[in-house]
N, C-alpha and C positions, 0 to 999 in steps of 0.2 A: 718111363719118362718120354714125353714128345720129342719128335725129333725135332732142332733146331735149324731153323731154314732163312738164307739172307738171298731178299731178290732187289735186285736196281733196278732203277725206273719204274714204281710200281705204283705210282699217283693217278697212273689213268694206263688204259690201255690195255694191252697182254700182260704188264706185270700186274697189274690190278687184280685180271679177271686171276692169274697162278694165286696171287697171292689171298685175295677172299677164299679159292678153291681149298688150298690146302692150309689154311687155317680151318674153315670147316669142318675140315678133316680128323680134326684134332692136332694138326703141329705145331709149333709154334714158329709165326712167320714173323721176321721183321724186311720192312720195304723201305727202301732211301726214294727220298725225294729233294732237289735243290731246296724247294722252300720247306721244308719240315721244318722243326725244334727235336733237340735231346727231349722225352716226356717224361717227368717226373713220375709218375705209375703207368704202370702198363697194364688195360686190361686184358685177362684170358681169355676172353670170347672175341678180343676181338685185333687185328693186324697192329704192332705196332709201327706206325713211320718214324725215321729218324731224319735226320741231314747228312747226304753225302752228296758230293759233287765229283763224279768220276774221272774230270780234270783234273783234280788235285789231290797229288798223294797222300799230301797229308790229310786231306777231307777223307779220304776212303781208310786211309790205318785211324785215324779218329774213331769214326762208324766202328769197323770192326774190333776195335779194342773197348767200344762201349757194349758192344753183345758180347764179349769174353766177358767183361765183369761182371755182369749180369748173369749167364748161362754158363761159361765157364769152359762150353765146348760150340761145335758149329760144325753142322751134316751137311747142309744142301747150300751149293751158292749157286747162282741162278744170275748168269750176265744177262740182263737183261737193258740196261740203260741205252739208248740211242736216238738217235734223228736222222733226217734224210736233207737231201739237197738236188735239187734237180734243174738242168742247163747241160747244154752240150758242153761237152770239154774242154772245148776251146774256149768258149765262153766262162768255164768256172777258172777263178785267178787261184794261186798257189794258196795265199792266207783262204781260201776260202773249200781249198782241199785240206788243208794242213787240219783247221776247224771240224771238220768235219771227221776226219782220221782220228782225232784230240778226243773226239769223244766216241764215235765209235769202237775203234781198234785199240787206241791207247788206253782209253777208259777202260776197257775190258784187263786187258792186260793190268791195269795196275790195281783191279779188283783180285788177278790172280795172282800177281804178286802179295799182296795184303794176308789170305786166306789160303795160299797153298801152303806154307810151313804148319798151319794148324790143321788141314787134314793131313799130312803126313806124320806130325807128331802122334795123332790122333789112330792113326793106319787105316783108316775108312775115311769115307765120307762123297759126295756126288758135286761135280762141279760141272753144270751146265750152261753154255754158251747159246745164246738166243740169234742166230744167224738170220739168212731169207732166203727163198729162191730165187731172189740175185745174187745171189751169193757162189751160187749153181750156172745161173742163167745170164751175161749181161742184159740188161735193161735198158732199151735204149733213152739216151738223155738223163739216166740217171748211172751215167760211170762213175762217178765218185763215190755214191752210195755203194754201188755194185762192187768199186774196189776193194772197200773197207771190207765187206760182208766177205770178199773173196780172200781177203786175208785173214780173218778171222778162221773161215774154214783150216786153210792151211794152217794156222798154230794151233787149231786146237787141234789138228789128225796129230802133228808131232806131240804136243802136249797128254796125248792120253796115253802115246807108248813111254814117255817119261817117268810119268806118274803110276801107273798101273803097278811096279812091283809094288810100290807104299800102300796099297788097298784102296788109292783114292782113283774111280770111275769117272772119267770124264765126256759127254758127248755134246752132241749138238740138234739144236730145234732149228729149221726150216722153216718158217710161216711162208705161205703163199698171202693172198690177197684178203683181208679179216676188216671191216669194219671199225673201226678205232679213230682215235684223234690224231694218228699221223698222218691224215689227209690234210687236213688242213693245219698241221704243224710243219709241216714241208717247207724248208726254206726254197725261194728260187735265187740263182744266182743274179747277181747284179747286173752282168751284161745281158742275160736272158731275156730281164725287164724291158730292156729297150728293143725297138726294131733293126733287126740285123740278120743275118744269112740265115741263122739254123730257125728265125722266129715261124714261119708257120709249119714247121715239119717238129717243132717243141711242140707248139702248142697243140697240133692236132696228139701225139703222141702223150702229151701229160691228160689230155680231154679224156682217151682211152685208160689212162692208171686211174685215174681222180674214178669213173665211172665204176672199174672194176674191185675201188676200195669201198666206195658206197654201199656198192651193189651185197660185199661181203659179208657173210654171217659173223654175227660176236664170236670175241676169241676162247670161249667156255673149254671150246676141242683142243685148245692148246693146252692149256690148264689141264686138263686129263690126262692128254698126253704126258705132260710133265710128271703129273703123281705116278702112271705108268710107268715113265723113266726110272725113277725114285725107287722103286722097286722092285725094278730088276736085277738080279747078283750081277749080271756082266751085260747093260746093255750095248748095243749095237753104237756104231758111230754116227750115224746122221738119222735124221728121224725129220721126214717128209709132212706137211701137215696144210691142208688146204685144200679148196676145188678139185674135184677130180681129175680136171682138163690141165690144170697146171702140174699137178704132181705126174701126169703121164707125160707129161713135156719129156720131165726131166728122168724120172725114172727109165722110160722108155725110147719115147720118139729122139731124143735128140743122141739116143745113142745108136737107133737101126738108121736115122736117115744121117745120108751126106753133107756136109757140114755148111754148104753153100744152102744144099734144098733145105735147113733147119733156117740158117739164115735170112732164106727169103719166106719164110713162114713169119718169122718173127716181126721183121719189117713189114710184111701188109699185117699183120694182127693191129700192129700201133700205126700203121696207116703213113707208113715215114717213106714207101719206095711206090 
């Protein structure tokens, strides 16, 4: 029997490239997307989309009680839904952190609330959270983003010693800088738009993100990674994926150098000191 695998946000992007990958594969993938339809057949060859909206609970226990009726069971959940938001902090207003939390952080969560009683009932199954190395790293001008990503980390380290005696495996994906449509699905914040204190130390600093999301290879290596995952009896809890330069940041340099000298690295990289 294939194994059954739910990824969010998988209309474009990283959950795209996971989600083509491991149908492929032979599994059988369903991907949410806000604008999908329930689809009256589903073909085997090929992803079905459904509608979920990671905002709303009921959107998300909807989804996932339409692939129980159907399948009956569900191995792989795959957080992958989010967005970004970039403005200094002081610039981004509360409703426009809250928003951004609402779908990142909360969205996730209330994917794992939906889906965690059926891998436990089940005693298996793999629940992967799709984080970033902001999540590791703040980003300067993108602390809201970096927040979320920084919380997500911390529930899913607790969340996987929770879970573990029920046989459900939980960890987490890191993307570094990949090529995709969240360059230019990047919200800015409001006050960022206008001219004001942090404007040309944003904009040089988003000039250097925006370049090094272009610059990025497609997300295929994620997608591998993930089947990887998949298939490991016990895998590990973070799994690093991107540039060379950026995963030695994190894996290494920012832990041998001093935390000012890491600092001032960061700051002339995005060109902000």
């Amino acid at each position: 029997m294939p194994r059954i695998v739910l990824i969010t946000g998988a209309s474009s992007g990283i959950g795209k490239s996971c989600a083509q990958h491991l149908q492929q594969r032979g599994y059988r993938v369903y991907g949410t997307s806000r604008g999908a339809v329930f689809p009256n057949e589903v073909s085997a060859g090929e992803v079905a989309m459904i509608p979920m909206d990671v905002r709303s609970q009921a959107s998300v226990e909807q989804a996932v009680q339409w692939i129980l009726a159907r399948e009956g069971r569900l191995d792989i959940v795959v957080n992958n839904a989010g967005n970004g938001i970039a403005g200094a902090i002081e610039d981004t207003s509360i409703a426009e952190a809250q928003a951004q939390f609402d779908t990142n952080f909360f969205g996730m969560l209330r994917v794992c609330h939906a889906t965690l009683p059926v891998l436990r009932r089940q005693g298996s199954g793999y629940l992967i959270n799709v984080s970033s190395i902001a999540g590791r790293i703040g980003v300067p001008f993108q602390g809201l983003y970096s927040a979320s990503k920084f919380a997500i980390e911390g529930l899913t380290e607790v969340l996987r010693a929770e879970v573990r005696p029920y046989g459900v495996r939980v960890a987490l994906i890191e993307p570094g800088d990949f090529h995709t449509g969240f360059t230019v699905q990047r919200c800015i914040a409001a006050a960022a738009q206008v001219p004001g204190s942090y404007s040309e130390r944003f904009r040089t600093a988003l000039s250097v993100m925006e370049k090094d999301e272009t610059r990025g290879a497609t997300p295929e290596a994620i997608a591998q990674l993930l089947e990887r995952i998949i298939n490991t009896p016990s895998p590990k809890l973070r799994h690093l994926v991107g540039p060379a330069a950026q995963k030695l940041s994190v894996s290494l340099i920012q832990k041998l150098l001093p935390q000012k000298t890491f600092e001032a690295i960061i700051d002339k990289y995005y060109g902000i000191w």
